[in-house]
C-alpha positions in Angstrom: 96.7 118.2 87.5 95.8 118.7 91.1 94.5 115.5 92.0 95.5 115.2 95.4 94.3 119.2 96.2 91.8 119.4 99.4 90.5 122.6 100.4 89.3 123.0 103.9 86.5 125.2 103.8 82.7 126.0 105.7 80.0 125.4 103.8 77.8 128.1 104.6 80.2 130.9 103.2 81.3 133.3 100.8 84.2 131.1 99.9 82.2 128.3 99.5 80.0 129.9 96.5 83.2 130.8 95.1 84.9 127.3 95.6 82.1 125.4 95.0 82.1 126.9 91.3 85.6 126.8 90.5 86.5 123.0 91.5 85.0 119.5 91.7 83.1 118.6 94.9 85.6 116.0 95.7 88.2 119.0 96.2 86.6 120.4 99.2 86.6 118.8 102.7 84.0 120.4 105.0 84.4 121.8 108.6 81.6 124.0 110.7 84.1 126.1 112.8 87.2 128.0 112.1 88.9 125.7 114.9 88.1 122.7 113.3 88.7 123.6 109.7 93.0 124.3 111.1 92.7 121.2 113.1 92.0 119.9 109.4 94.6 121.1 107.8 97.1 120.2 110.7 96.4 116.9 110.2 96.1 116.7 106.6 92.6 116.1 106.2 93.2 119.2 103.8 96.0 121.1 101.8 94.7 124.6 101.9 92.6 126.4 103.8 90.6 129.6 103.1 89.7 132.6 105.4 89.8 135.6 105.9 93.5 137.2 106.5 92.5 138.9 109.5 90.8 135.8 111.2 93.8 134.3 110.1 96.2 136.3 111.8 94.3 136.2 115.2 94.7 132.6 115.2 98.6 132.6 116.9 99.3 128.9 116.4 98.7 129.1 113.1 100.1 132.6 112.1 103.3 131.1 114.0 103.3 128.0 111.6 103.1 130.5 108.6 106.1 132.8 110.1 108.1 129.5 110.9 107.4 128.2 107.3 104.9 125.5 108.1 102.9 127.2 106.1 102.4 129.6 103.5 100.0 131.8 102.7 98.9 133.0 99.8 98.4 136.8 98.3 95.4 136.3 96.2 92.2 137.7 97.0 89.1 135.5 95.9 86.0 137.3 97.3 85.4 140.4 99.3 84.8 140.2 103.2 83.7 143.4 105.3 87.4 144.4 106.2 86.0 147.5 108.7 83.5 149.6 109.5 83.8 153.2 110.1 82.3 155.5 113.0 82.6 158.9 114.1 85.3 158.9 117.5 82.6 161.4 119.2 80.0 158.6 120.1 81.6 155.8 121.8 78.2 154.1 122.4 77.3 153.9 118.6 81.1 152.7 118.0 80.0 149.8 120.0 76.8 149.0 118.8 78.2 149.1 115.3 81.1 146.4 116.4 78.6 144.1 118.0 76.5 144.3 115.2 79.4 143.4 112.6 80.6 140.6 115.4 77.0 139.2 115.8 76.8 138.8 111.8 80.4 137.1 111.5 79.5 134.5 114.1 76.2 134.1 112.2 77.7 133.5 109.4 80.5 131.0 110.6 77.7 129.2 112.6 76.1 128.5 109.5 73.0 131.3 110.4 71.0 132.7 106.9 67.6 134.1 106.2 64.9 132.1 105.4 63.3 133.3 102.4 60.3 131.3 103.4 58.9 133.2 106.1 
């Protein structure tokens, strides 16, 4: 039924073990940044894209297209990304430290960076 669907995605991800399960291979079209993956789906290389909402919304040129109906996105939630973590407000320094942390392990993971179970 959805012959012509193409769904931009990163390989390395959370939505790619979901994706990767749930359609054909020829389905997905393959991009290693965030950047590149909307430069995809501007040009029609894809028909969908997935990430997460809040990325999503920090990207302006795209969260305009969405607002002026370029786009849509959708409401369904297919996997479970940290959202936020949680500090006491009485020790600014560990506030940060946990931030950089959570940042340093997004970027990882969208620059493709996992453990190598054979060390």
């Amino acid at each position: 039924e959805c012959l012509s669907l193409k769904i931009c995605v990163q390989r390395s991800s959370t939505h790619y073990d979901f994706l990767a399960q749930a359609f054909p291979p020829t389905s997905l079209a393959f991009g290693s940044t965030f950047e590149e993956r909307v430069g995809m789906l501007r040009k029609g290389t894809c028909n969908v894209l997935t990430v997460e909402k809040t990325k999503l919304r920090s990207n302006e040129l795209l969260y305009d297209a969405i607002r002026n109906g370029t786009f849509i996105m959708g409401n369904i939630t297919m996997t479970k990304e940290p959202l936020a973590l949680v500090t006491r407000n009485t020790d600014r320094e560990f506030s940060d430290i946990v931030n950089w942390v959570l940042q340093a392990l997004l970027l990882g993971q969208e620059q493709g960076l996992r453990k190598d179970l054979s060390l």
